[in-house]
C-alpha positions in Angstrom: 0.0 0.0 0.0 1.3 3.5 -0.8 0.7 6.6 0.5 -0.3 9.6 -1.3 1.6 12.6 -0.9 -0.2 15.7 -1.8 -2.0 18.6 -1.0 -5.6 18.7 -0.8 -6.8 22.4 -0.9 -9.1 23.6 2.3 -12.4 25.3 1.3 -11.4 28.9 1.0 -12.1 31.6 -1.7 -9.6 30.6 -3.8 -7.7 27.5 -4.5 -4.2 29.7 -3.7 -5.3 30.3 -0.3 -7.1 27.1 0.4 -3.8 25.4 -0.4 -2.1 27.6 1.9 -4.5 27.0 4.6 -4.1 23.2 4.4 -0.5 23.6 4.7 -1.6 25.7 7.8 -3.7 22.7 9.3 -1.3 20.2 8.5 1.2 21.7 11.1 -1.1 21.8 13.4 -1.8 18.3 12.9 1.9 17.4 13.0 1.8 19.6 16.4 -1.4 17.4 17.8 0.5 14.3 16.9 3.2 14.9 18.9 1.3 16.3 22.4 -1.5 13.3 21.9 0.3 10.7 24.6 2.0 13.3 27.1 1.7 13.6 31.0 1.3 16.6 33.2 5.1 15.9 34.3 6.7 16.2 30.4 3.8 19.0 29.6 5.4 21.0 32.7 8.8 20.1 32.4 11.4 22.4 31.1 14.4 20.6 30.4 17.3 18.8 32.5 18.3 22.5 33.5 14.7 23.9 34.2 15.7 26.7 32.1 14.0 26.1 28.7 10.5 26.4 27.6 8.3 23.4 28.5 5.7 21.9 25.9 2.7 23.4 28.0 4.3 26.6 27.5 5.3 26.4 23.8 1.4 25.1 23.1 0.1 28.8 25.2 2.8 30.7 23.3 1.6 28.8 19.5 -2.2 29.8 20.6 -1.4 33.5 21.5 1.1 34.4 18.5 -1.5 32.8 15.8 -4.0 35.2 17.5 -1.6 38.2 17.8 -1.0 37.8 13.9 -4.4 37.8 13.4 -6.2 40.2 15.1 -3.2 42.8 15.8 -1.1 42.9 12.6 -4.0 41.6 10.1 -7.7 42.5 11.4 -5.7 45.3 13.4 -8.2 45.3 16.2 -7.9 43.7 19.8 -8.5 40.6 20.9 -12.5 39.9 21.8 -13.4 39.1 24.8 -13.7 35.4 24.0 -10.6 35.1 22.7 -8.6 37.4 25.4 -10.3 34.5 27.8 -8.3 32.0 26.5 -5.0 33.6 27.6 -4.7 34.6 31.3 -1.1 34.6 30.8 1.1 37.3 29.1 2.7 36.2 26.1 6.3 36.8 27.4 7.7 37.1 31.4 9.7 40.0 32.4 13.0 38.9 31.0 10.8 38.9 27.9 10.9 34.9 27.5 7.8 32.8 27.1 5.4 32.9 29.6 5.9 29.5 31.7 2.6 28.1 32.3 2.1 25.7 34.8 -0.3 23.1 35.8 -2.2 23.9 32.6 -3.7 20.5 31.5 -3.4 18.7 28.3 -7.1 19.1 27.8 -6.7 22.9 28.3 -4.1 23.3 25.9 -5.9 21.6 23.0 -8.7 23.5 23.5 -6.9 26.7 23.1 -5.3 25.1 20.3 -8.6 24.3 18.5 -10.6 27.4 19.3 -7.5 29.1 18.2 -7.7 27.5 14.7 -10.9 27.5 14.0 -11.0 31.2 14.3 -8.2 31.6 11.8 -9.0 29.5 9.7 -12.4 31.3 9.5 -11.6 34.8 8.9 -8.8 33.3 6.4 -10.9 31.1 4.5 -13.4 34.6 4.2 -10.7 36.4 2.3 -10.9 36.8 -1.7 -7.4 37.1 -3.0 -7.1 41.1 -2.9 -7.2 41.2 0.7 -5.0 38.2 1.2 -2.0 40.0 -0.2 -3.3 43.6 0.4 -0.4 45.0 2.7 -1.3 46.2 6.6 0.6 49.2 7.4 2.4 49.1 10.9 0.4 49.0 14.0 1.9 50.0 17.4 5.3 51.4 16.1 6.1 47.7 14.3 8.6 48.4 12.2 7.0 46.2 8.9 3.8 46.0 7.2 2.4 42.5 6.3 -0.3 40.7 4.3 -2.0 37.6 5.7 -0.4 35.7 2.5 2.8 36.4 4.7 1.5 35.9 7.7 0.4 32.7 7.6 3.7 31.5 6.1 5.2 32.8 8.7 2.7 30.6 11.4 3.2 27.6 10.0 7.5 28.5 10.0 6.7 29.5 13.6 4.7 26.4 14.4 7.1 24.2 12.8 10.2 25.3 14.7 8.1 24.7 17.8 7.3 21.4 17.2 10.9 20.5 16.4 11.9 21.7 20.3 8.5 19.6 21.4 10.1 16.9 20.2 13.3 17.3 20.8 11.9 17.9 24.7 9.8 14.5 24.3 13.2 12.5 23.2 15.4 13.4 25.8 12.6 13.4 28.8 12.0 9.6 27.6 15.4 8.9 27.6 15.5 10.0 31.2 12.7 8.1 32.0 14.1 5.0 30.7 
């Protein structure tokens, strides 16, 4: 049996974006994989050292950047109220590193996770091609403009190099534990 390699366009406005978007979802899938067997201890823990980001806390910061890009840079608007509700933590601490959050549970986390994407991929999949490269100008003194074309590269580059330290935490926590 063989596998089929290819990509299968999400409903969207065009077949440009809706391609884009599957790519999109299929990080997030590669990112579901990899957090679907792990314990509160690995979900909290943050390396041999305690001094790098633990997978709870790289899920939270996934969540809140996706939404940042979205409603700050692209919609250019605040967060609702429903969505603000989903992150009680800051995005960064004071030394301006990921938040660390604790005790979260796996359950919590995919939640976010999911609400989080459906809510993208909704106002994405809205968009006709015009506004899906039509450059933002800066918001809050940023120093770039962006189109949501570029921005969700950018998520799924983001979401990507996450996963790659997920794993890499998951490796070496099992290799402690065995």
């Amino acid at each position: 049996m063989t596998t089929e390699l290819k990509i299968n366009p999400l409903p969207a406005a065009t077949p440009e974006i809706g391609r884009w978007l599957w790519a999109f979802a299929e990080v997030r899938q590669r990112t579901l994989r990899l957090v679907s067997d792990i314990d509160q201890r690995l979900l909290d823990w943050r390396g041999s050292d305690g001094a790098e980001n633990s997978i709870g806390s790289l899920l939270y910061h996934i969540a809140l950047v996706e939404m940042s890009w979205l409603y700050l840079d692209l919609l250019q608007e605040e967060f609702p109220p429903d969505v603000n509700d989903l992150f009680p933590f800051p995005m960064a601490d004071e030394a301006g590193k990921v938040s660390h959050v604790p005790g979260v549970t796996l359950e919590e986390h995919l939640h976010r996770l999911n609400t989080t994407r459906e809510i993208a991929l909704s106002k994405f999949q809205q968009m006709d091609l015009i506004e899906w490269h039509r450059l933002r100008p800066p918001v809050n003194d940023q120093p770039y403009e962006t189109t949501p074309a570029w921005a969700v590269f950018h998520l799924i580059e983001h979401e990507a190099g996450h996963a790659f330290q997920i794993s890499s935490l998951k490796a070496r926590w099992q290799r402690l534990e065995s």
